[in-house]
C-alpha positions in Angstrom: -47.3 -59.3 27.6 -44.2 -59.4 25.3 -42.4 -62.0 27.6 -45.3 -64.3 27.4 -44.2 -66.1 24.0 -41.1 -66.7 25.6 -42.7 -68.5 28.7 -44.3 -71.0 26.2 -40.9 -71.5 24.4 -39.3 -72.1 27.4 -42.2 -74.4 28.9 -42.4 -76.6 25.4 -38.6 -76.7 24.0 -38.1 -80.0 25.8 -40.8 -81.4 23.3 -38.6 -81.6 20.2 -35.4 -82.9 22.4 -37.8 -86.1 23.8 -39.1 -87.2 20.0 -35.3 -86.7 18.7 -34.5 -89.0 21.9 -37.6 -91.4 21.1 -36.5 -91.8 17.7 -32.9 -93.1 18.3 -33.2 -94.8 21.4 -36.1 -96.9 19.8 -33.6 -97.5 17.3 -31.0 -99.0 19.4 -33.0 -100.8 21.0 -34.5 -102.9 18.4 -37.2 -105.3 18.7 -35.7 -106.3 22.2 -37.0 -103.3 23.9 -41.0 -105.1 23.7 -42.3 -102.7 26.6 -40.9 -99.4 24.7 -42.9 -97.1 22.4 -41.8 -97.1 19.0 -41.9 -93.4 17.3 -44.8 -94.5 15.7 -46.6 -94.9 18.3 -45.7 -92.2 20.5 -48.6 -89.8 21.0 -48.2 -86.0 20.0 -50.4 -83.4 20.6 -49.7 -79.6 19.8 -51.0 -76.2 21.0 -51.5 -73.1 19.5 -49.4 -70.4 21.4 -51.7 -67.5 20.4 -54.7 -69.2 21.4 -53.1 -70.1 25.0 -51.9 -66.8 25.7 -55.3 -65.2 24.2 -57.9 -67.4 26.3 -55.8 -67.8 29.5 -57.9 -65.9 32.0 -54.5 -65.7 34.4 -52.7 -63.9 31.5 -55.9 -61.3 31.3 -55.8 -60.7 34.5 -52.4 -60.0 35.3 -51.7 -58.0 31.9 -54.3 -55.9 33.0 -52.8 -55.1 36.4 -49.5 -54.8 35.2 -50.6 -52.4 32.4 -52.4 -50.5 35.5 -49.2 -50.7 37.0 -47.1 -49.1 34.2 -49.8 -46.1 34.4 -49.3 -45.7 37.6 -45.4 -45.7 37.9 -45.6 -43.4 34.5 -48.3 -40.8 36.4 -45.5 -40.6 39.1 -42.6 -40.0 37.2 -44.4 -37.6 35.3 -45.4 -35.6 38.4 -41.8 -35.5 39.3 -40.8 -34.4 35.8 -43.0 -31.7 35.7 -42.1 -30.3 39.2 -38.3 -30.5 38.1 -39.1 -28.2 35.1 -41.5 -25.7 36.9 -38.2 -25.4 39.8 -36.0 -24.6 36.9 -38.4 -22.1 34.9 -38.9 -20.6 38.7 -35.1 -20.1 38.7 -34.3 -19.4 35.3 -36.9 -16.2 35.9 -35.5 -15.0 38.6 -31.4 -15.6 38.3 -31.5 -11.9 37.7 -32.1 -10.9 40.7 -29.7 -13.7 42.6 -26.0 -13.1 43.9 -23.5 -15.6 42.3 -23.7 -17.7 45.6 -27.4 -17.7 45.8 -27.7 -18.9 42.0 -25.0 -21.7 42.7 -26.6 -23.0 45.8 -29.8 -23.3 43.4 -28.0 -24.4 40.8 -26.3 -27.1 43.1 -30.0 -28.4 44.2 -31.0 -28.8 40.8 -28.8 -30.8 40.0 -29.1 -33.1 43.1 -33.0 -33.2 41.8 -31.9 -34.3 38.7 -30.1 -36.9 39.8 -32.8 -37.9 42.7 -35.4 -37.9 39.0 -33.0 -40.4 37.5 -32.6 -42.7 40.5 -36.4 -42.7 40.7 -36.9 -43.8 37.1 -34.2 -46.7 37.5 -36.1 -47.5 40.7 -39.5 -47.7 38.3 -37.7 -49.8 35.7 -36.4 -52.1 37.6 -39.8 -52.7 39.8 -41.6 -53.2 36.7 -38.9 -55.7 35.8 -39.2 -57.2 38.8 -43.4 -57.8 38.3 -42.9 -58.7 34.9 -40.2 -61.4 36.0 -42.6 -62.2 38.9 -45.6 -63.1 36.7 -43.6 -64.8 33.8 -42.1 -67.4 36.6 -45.7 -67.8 37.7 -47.0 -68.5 34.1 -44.4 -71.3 33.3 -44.7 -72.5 36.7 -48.4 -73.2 35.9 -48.4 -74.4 32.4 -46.1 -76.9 32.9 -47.9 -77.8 35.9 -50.7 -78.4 33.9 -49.7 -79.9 31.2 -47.7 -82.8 33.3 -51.0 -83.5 35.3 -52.9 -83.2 31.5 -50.6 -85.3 29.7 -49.8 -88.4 32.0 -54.3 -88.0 31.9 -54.9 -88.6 28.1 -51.7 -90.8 27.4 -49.8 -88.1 25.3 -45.6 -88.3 25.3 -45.2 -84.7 23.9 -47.2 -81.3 23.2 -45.6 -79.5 20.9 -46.2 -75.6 20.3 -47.4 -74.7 16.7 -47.2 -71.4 15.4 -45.6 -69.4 12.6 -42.5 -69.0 14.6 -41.9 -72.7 15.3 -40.1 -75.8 13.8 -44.0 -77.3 13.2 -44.5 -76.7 9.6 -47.7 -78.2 9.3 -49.9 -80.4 11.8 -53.2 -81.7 11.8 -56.0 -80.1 13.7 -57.0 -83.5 15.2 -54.1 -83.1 17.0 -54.6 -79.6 18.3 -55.4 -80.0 22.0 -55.5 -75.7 22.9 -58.9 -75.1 23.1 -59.2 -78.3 26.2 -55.9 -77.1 27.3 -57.4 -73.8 28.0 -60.7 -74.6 29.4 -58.4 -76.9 32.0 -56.2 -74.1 32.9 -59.2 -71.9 33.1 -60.9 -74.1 35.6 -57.7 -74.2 37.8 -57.3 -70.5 37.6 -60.6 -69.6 39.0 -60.7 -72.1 42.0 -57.4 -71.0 43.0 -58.8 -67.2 42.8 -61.6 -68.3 44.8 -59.3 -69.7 47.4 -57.2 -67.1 47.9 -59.5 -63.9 47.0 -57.4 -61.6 49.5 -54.3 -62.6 48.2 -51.8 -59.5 48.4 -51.6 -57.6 45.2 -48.1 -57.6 44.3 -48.3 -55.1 41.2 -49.5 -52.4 43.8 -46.9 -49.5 43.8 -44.3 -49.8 46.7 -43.6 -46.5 48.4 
């Protein structure tokens, strides 16, 4: 899933805006603030986006169905392509043989059908869209979810997301919390699948 980084961009961007917020508030604060976490004591953990996205049973699963899905839609349109083509070979082999009104009439339906093919593709785009949208909303929904509930659990003030695209040049694996992170959202995933095992399959083609 291509949109998947994003989700995890989107879900851990706050992290860098809290520490820049930790830092100077502590600072204004002084030695007054007793109660108040200094930046030195503020616990950081980080995760591996790859690893997240890679382990995640929920992003499996729905990849694979939407990957189904994108077969399915393609299979369609490729049905309707084909017919389109076979109408106009049919015609081109036999304008011979058609008056002038006959061959525009044809000629006038063809062109509806071509219009009716290009309708039906905007119709496919825009439901895949719609799924993708759909599952990404899903994803962020649950991560941050979890790592709320995770976080406020072992103490930590902000995850961060490490990878080669992000701000983190370089952080210890001690503090490298993916692998737990996964196996928690794992253990979610699978009792909420048990609960709900006929949920409706929204990636099924509408018709």
């Amino acid at each position: 899933m291509k949109n998947a980084s994003l989700i995890l961009n989107a879900v851990l961007l706050v992290a860098v805006a809290v520490l820049f917020f930790l830092h100077f508030s502590s600072g204004k604060s002084g030695s007054s603030s007793g109660g108040s976490s200094s930046p030195s004591n503020v616990k950081v953990a980080y995760i591996n986006q790859d690893t997240v996205l890679k382990y995640y049973d929920y992003v499996k699963v729905n990849s694979d169905k939407l990957d189904a899905q994108v077969k399915s839609l393609g299979d369609q349109l490729t049905q309707r392509q084909q017919s389109f083509q076979r109408d106009v070979q049919e015609y081109q082999n036999g304008r011979g043989n058609l008056t002038i009104g006959q061959a525009s009439a044809i000629e006038e339906g063809l062109q509806r059908k071509v219009q009716n093919l290009q309708m039906f593709e905007q119709q496919l785009q825009q439901q895949l869209e719609g799924e993708r949208e759909r599952i990404s909303t899903e994803l962020y929904e649950k991560i941050t979810s979890f790592l709320k509930t995770y976080s406020k659990e072992k103490g930590i003030e902000v995850i961060l997301k490490f990878d080669r695209g992000s701000d983190v040049l370089f952080a210890g694996d001690s503090l490298d919390i993916s692998k737990d992170v996964v196996k928690g959202l794992n253990d979610a995933w699978k009792v909420e699948s048990q609960k709900a095992p006929a949920k409706a399959d929204s990636t099924k083609t509408k018709k």
